[in-house]
PQR file with spaces between the fields and no chain letter, atoms N, CA, C, O and H, PARSE charges and radii, in Angstrom:
ATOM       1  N    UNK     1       0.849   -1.182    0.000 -0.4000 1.5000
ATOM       2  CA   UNK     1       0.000    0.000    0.000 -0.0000 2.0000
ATOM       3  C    UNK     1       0.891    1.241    0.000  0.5500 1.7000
ATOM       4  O    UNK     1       1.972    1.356    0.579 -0.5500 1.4000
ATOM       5  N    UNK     2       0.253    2.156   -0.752 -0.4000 1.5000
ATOM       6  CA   UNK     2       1.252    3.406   -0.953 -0.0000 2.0000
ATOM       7  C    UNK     2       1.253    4.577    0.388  0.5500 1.7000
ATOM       8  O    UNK     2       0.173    5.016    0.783 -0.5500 1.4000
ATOM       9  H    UNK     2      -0.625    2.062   -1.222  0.4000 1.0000
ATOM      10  N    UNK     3       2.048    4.848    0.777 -0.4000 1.5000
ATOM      11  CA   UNK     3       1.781    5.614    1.822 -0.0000 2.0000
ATOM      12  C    UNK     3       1.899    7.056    1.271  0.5500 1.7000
ATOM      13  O    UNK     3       2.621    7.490    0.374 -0.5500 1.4000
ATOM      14  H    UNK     3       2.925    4.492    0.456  0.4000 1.0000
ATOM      15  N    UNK     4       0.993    7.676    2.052 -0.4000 1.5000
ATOM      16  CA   UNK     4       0.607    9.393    1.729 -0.0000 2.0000
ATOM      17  C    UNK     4       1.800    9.913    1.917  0.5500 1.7000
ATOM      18  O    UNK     4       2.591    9.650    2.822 -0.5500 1.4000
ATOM      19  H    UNK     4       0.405    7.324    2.781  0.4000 1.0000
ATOM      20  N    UNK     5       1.997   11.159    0.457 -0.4000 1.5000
ATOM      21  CA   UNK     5       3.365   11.849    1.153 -0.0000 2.0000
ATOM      22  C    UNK     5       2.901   12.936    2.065  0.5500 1.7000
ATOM      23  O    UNK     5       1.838   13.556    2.075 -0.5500 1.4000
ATOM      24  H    UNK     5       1.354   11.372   -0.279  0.4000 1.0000
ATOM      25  N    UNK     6       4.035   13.023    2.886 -0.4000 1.5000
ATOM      26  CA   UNK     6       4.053   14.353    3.851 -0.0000 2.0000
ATOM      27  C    UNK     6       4.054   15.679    2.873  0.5500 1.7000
ATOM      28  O    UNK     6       4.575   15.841    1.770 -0.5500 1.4000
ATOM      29  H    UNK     6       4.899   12.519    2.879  0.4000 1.0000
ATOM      30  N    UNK     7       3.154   16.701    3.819 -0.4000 1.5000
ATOM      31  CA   UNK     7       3.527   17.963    2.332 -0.0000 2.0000
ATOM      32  C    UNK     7       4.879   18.269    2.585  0.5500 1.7000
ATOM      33  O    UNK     7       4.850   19.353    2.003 -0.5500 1.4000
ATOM      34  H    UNK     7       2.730   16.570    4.715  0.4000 1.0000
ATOM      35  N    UNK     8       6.211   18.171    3.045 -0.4000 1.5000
ATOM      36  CA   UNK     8       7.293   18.492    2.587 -0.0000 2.0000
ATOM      37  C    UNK     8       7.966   17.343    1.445  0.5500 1.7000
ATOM      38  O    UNK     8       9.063   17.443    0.894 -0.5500 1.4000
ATOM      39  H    UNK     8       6.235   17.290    3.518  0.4000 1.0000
ATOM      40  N    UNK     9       7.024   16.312    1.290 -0.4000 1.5000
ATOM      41  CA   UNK     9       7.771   15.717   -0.224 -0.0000 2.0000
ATOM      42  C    UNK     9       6.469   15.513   -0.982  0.5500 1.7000
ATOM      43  O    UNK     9       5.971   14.467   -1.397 -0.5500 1.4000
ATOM      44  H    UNK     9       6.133   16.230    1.738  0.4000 1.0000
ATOM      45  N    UNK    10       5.938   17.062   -1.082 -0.4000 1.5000
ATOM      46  CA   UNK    10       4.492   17.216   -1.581 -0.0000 2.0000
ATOM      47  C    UNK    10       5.008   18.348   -3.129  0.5500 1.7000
ATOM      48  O    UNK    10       5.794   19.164   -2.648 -0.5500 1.4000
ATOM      49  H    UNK    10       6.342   17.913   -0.745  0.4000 1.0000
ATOM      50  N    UNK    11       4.935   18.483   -3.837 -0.4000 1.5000
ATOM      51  CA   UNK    11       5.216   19.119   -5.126 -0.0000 2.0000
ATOM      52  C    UNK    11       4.246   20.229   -5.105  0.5500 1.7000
ATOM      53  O    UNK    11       3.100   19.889   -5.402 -0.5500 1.4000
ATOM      54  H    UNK    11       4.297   17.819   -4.227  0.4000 1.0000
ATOM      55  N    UNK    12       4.440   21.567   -4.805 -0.4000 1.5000
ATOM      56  CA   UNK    12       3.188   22.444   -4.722 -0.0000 2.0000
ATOM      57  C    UNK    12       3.434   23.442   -5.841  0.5500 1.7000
ATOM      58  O    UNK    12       4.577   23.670   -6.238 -0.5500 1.4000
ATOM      59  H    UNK    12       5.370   21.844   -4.563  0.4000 1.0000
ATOM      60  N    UNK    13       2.250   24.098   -6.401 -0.4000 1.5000
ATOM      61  CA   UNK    13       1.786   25.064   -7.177 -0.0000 2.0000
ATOM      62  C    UNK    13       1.018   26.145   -6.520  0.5500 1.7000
ATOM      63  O    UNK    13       0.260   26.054   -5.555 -0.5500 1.4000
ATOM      64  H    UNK    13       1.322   23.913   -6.079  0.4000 1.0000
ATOM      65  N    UNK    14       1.342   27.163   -7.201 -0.4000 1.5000
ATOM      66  CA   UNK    14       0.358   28.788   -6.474 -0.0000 2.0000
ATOM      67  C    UNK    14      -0.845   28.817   -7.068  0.5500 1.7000
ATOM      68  O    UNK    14      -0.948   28.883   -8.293 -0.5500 1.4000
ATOM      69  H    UNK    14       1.958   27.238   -7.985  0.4000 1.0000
ATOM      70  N    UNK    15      -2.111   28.760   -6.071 -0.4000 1.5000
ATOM      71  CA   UNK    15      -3.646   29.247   -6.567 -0.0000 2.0000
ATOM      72  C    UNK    15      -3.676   30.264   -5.871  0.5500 1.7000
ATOM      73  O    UNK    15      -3.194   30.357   -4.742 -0.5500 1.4000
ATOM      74  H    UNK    15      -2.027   28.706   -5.076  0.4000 1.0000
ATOM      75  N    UNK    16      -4.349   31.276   -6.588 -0.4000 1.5000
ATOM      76  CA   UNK    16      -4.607   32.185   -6.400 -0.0000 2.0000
ATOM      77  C    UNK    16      -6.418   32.462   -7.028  0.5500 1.7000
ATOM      78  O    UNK    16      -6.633   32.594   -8.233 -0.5500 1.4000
ATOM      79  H    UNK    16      -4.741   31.201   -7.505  0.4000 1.0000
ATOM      80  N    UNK    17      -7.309   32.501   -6.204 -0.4000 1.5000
ATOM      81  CA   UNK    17      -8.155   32.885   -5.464 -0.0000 2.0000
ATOM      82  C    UNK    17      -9.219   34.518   -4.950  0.5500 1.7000
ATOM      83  O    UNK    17      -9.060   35.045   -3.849 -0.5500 1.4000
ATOM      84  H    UNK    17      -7.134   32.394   -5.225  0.4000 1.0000
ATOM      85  N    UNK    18      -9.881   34.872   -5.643 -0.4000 1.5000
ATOM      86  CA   UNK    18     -10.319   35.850   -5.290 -0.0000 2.0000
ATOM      87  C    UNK    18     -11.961   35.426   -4.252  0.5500 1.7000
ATOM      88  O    UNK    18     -12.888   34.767   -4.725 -0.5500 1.4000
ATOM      89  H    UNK    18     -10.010   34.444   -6.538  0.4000 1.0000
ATOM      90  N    UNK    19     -11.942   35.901   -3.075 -0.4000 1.5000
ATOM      91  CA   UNK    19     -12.794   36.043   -2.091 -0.0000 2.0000
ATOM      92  C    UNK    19     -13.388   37.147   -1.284  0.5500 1.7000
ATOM      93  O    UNK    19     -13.005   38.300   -1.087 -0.5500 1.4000
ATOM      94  H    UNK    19     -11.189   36.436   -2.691  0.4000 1.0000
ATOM      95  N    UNK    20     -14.335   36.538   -0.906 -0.4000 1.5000
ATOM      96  CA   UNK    20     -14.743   37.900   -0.113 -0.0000 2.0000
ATOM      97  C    UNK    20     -13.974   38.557    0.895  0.5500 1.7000
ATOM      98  O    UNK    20     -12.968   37.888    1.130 -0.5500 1.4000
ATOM      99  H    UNK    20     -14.646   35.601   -1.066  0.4000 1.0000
ATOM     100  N    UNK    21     -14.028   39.456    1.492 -0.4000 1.5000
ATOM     101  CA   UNK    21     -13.202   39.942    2.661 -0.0000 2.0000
ATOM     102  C    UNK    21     -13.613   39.467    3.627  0.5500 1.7000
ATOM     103  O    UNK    21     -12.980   38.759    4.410 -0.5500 1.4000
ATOM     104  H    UNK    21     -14.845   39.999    1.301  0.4000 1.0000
ATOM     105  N    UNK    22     -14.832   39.824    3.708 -0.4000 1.5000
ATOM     106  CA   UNK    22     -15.160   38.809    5.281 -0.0000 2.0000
ATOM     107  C    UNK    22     -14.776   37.240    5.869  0.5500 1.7000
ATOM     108  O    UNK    22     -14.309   36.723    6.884 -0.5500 1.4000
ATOM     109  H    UNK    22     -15.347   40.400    3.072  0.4000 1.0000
ATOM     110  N    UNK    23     -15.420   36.763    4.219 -0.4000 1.5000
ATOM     111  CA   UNK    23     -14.302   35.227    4.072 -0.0000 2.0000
ATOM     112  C    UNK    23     -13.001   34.975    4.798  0.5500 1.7000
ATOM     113  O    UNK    23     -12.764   34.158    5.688 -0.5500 1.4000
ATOM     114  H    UNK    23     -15.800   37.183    3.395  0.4000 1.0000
ATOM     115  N    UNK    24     -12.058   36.033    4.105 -0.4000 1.5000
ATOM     116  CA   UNK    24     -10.833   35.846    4.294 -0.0000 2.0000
ATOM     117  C    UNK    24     -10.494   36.384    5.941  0.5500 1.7000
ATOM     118  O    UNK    24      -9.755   35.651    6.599 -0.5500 1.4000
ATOM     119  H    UNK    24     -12.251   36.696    3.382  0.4000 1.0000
ATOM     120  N    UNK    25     -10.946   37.454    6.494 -0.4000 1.5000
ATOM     121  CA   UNK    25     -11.147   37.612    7.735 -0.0000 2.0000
ATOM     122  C    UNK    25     -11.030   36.314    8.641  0.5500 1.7000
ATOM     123  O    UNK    25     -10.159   35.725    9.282 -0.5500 1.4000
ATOM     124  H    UNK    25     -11.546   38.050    5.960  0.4000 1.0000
ATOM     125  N    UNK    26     -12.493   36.176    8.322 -0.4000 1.5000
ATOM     126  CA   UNK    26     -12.891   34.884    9.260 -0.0000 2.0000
ATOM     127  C    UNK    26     -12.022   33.292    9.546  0.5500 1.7000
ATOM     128  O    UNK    26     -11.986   32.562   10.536 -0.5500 1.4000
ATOM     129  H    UNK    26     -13.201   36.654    7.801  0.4000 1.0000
ATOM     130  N    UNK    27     -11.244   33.168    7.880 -0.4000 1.5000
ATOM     131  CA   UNK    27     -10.015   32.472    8.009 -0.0000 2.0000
ATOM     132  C    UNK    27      -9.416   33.085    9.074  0.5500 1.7000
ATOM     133  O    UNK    27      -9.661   33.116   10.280 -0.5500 1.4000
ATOM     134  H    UNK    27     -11.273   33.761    7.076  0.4000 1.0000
ATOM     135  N    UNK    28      -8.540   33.587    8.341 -0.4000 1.5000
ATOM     136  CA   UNK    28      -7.424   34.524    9.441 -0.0000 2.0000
ATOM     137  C    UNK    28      -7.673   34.458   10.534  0.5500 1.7000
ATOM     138  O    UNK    28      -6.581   34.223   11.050 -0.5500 1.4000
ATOM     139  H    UNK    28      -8.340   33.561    7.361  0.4000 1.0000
ATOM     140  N    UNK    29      -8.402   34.503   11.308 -0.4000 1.5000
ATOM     141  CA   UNK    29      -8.946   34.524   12.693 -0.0000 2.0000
ATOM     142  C    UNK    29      -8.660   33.176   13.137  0.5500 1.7000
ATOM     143  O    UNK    29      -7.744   32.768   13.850 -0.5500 1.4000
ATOM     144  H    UNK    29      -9.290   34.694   10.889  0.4000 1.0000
ATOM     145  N    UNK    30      -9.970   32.335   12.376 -0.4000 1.5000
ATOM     146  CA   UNK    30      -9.788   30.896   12.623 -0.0000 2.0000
ATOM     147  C    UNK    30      -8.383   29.731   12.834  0.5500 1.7000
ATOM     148  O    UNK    30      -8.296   28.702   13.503 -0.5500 1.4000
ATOM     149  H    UNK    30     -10.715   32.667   11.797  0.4000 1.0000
ATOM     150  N    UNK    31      -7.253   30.541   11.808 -0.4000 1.5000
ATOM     151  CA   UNK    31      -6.241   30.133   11.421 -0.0000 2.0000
ATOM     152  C    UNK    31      -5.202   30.254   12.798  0.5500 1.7000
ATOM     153  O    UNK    31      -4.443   29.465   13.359 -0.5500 1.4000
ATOM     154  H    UNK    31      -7.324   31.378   11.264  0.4000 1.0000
ATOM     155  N    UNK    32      -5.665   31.919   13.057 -0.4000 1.5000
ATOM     156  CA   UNK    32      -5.142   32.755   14.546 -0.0000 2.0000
ATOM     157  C    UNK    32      -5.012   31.570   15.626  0.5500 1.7000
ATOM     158  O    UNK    32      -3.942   31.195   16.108 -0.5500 1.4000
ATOM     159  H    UNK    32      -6.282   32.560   12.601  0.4000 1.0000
ATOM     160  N    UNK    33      -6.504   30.951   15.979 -0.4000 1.5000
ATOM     161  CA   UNK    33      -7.355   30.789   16.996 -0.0000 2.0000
ATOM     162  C    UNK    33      -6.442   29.243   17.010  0.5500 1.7000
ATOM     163  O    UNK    33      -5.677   28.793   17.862 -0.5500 1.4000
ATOM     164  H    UNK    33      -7.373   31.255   15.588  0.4000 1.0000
ATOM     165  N    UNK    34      -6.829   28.765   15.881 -0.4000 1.5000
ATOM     166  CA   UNK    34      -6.223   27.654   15.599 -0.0000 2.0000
ATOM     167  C    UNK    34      -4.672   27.267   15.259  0.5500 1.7000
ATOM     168  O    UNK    34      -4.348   26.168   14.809 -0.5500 1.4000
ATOM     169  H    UNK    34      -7.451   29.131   15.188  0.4000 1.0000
ATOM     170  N    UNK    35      -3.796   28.289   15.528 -0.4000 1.5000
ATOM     171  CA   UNK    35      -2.290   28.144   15.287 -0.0000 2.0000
ATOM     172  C    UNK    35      -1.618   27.582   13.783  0.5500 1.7000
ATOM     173  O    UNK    35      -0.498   27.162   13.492 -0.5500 1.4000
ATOM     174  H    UNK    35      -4.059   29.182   15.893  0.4000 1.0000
ATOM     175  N    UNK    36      -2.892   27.796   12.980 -0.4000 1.5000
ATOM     176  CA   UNK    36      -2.376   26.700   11.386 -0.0000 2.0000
ATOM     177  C    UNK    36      -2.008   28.191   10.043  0.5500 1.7000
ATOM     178  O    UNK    36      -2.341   29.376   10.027 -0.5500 1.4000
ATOM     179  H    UNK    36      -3.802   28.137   13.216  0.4000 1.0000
ATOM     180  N    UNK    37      -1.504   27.655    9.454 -0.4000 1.5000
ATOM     181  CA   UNK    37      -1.167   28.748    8.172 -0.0000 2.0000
ATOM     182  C    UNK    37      -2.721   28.377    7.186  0.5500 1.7000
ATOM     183  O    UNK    37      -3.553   27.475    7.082 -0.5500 1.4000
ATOM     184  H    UNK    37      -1.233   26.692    9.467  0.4000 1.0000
ATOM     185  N    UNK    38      -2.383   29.897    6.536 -0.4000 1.5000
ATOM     186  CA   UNK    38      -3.922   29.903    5.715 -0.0000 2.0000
ATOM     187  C    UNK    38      -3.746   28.836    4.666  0.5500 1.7000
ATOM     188  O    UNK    38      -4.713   28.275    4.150 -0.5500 1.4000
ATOM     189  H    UNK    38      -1.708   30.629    6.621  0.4000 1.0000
ATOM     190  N    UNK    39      -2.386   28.541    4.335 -0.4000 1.5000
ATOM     191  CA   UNK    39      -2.053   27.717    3.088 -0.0000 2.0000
ATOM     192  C    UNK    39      -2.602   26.196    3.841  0.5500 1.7000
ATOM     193  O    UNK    39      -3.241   25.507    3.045 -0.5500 1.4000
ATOM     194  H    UNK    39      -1.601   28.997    4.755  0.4000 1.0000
ATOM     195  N    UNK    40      -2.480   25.715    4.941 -0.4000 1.5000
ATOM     196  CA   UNK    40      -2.736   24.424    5.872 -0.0000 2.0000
ATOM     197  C    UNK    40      -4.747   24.350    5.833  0.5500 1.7000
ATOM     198  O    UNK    40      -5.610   23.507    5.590 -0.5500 1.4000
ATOM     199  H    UNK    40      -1.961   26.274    5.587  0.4000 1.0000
ATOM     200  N    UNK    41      -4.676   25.807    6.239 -0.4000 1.5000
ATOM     201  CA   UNK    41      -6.594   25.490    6.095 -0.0000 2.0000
ATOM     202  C    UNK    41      -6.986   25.468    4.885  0.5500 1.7000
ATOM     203  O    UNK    41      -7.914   24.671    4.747 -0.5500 1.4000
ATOM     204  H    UNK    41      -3.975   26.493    6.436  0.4000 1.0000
ATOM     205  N    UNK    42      -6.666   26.035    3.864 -0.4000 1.5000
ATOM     206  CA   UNK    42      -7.218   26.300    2.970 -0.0000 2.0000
ATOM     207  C    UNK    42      -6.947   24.523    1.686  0.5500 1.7000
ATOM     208  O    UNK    42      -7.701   24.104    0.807 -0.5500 1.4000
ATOM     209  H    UNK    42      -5.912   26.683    3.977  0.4000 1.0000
ATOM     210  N    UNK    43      -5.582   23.957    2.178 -0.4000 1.5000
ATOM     211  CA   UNK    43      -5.534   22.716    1.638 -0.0000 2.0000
ATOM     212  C    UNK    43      -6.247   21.650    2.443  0.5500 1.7000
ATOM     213  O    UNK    43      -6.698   20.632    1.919 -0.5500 1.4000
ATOM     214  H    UNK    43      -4.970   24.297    2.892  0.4000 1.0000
ATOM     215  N    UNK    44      -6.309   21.848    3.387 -0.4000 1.5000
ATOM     216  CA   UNK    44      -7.637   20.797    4.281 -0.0000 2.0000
ATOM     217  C    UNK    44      -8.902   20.916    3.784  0.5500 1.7000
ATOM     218  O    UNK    44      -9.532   19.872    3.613 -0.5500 1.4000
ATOM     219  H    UNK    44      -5.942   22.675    3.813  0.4000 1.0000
ATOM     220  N    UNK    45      -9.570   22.284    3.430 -0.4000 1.5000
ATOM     221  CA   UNK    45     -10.731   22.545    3.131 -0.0000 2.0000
ATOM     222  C    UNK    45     -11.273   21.799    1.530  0.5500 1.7000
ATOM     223  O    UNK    45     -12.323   21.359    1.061 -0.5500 1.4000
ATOM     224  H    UNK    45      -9.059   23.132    3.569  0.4000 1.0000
ATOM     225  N    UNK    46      -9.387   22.046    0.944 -0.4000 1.5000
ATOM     226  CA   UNK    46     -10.076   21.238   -0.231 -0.0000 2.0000
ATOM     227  C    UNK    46     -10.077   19.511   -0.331  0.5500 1.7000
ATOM     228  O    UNK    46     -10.700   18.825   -1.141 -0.5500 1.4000
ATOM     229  H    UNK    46      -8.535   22.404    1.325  0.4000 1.0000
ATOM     230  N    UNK    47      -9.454   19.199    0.421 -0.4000 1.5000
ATOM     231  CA   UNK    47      -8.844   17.798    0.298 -0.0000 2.0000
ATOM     232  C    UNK    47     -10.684   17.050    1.455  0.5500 1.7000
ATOM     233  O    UNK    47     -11.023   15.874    1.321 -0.5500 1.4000
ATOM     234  H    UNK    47      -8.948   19.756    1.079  0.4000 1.0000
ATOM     235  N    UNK    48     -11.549   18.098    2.467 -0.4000 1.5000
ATOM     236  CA   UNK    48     -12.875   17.588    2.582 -0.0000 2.0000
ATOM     237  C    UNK    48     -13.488   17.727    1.734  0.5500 1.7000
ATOM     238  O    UNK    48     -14.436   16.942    1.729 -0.5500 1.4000
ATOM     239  H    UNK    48     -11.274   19.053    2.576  0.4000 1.0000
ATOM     240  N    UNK    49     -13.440   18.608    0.634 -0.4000 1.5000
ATOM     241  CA   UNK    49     -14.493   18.886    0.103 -0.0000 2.0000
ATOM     242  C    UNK    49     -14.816   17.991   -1.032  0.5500 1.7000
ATOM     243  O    UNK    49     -15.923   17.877   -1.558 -0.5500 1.4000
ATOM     244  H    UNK    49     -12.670   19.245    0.638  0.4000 1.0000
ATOM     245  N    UNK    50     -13.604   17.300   -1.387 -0.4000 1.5000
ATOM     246  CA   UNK    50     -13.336   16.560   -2.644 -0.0000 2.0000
ATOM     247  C    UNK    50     -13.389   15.108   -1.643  0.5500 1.7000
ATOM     248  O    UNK    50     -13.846   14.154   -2.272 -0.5500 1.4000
ATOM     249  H    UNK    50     -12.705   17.393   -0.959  0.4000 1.0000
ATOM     250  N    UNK    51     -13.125   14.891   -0.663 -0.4000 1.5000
ATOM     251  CA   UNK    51     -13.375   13.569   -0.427 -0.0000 2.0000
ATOM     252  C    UNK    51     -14.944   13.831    0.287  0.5500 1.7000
ATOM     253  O    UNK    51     -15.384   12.747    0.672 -0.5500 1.4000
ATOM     254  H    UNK    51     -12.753   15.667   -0.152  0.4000 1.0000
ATOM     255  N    UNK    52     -15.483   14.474    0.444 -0.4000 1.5000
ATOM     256  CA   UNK    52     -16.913   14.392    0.779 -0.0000 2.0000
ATOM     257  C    UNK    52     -17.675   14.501   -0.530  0.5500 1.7000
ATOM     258  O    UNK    52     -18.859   14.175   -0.442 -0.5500 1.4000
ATOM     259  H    UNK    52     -15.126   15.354    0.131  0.4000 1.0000
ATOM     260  N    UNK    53     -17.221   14.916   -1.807 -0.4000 1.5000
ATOM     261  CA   UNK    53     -17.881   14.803   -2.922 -0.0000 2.0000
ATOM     262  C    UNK    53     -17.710   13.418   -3.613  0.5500 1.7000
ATOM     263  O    UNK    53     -18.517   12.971   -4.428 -0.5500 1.4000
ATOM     264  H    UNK    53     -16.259   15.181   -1.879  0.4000 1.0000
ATOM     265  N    UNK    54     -16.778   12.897   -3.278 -0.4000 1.5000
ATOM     266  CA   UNK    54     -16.424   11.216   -3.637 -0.0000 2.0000
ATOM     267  C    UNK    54     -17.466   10.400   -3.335  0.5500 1.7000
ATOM     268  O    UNK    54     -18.091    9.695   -4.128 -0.5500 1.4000
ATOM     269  H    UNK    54     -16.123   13.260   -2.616  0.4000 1.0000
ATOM     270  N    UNK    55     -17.692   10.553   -1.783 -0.4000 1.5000
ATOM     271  CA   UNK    55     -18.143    9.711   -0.930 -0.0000 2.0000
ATOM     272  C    UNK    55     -19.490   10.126   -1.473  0.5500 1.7000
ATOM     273  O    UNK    55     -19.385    9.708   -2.626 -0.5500 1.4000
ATOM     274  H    UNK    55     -17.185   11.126   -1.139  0.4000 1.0000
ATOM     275  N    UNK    56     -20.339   10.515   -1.417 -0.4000 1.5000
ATOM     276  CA   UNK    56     -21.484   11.302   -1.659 -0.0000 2.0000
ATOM     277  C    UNK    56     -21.560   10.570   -3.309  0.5500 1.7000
ATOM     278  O    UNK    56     -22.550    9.965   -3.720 -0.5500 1.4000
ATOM     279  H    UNK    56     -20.425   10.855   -0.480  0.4000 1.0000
ATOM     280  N    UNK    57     -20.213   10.800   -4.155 -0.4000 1.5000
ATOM     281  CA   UNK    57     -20.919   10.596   -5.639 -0.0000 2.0000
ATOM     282  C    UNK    57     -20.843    8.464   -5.621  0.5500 1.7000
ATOM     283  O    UNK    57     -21.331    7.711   -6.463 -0.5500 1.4000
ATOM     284  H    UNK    57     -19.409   11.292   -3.821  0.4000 1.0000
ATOM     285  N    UNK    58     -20.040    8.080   -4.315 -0.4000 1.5000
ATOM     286  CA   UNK    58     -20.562    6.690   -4.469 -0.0000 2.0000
ATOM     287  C    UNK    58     -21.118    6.270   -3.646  0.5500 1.7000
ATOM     288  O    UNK    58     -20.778    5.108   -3.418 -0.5500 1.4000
ATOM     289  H    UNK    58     -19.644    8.692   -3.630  0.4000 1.0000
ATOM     290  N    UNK    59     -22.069    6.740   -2.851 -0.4000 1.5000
ATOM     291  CA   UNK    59     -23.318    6.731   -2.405 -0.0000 2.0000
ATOM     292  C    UNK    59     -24.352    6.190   -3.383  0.5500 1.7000
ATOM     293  O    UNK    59     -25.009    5.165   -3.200 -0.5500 1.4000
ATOM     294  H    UNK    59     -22.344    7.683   -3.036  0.4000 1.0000
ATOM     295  N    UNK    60     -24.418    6.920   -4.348 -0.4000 1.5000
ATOM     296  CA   UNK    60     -25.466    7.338   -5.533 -0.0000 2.0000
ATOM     297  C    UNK    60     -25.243    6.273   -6.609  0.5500 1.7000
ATOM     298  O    UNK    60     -26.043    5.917   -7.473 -0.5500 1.4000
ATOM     299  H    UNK    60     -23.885    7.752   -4.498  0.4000 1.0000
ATOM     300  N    UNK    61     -24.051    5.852   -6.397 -0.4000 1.5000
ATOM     301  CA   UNK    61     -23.898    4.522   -7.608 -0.0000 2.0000
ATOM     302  C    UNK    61     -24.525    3.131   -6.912  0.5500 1.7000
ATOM     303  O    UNK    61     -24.792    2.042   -7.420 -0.5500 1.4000
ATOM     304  H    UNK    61     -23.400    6.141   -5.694  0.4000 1.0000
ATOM     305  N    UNK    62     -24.639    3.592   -5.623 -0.4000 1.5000
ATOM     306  CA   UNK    62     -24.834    1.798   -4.659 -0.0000 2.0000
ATOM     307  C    UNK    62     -26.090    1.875   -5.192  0.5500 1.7000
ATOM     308  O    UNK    62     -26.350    0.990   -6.007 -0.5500 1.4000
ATOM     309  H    UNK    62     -24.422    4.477   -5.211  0.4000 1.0000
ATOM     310  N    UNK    63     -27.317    3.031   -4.868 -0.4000 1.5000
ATOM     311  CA   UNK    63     -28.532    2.886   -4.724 -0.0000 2.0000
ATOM     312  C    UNK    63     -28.909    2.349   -5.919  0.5500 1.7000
ATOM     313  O    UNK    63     -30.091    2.071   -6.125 -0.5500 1.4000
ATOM     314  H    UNK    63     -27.105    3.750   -4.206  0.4000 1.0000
């Protein structure tokens, strides 16, 4: 079984992103509150969102 790389032997690219301000606020804060970099939340946020869209799209193949 392949084991996950760590993001320091992770190959990264720049997204760049336009958001609301309040959005980005409310990160920042959260990020604050929570001791993590915006780059750490903002790659968590996508890595649920895409495995909750997985899960969800094979849900829909069982039924």
């Amino acid at each position: 079984m392949k084991k996950k790389p760590t993001p320091e032997e992770t190959e990264t690219e720049m997204l760049n992103a336009r958001l609301p301000k309040g959005l980005i606020k409310r990160a920042k804060i959260f990020c604050d509150e929570n001791e993590m970099t915006i780059q750490d939340f903002v790659t968590d946020a996508i890595i649920e969102k895409l495995e909750l869209a997985h899960k969800e799209r094979r849900k829909r193949l069982r039924l």
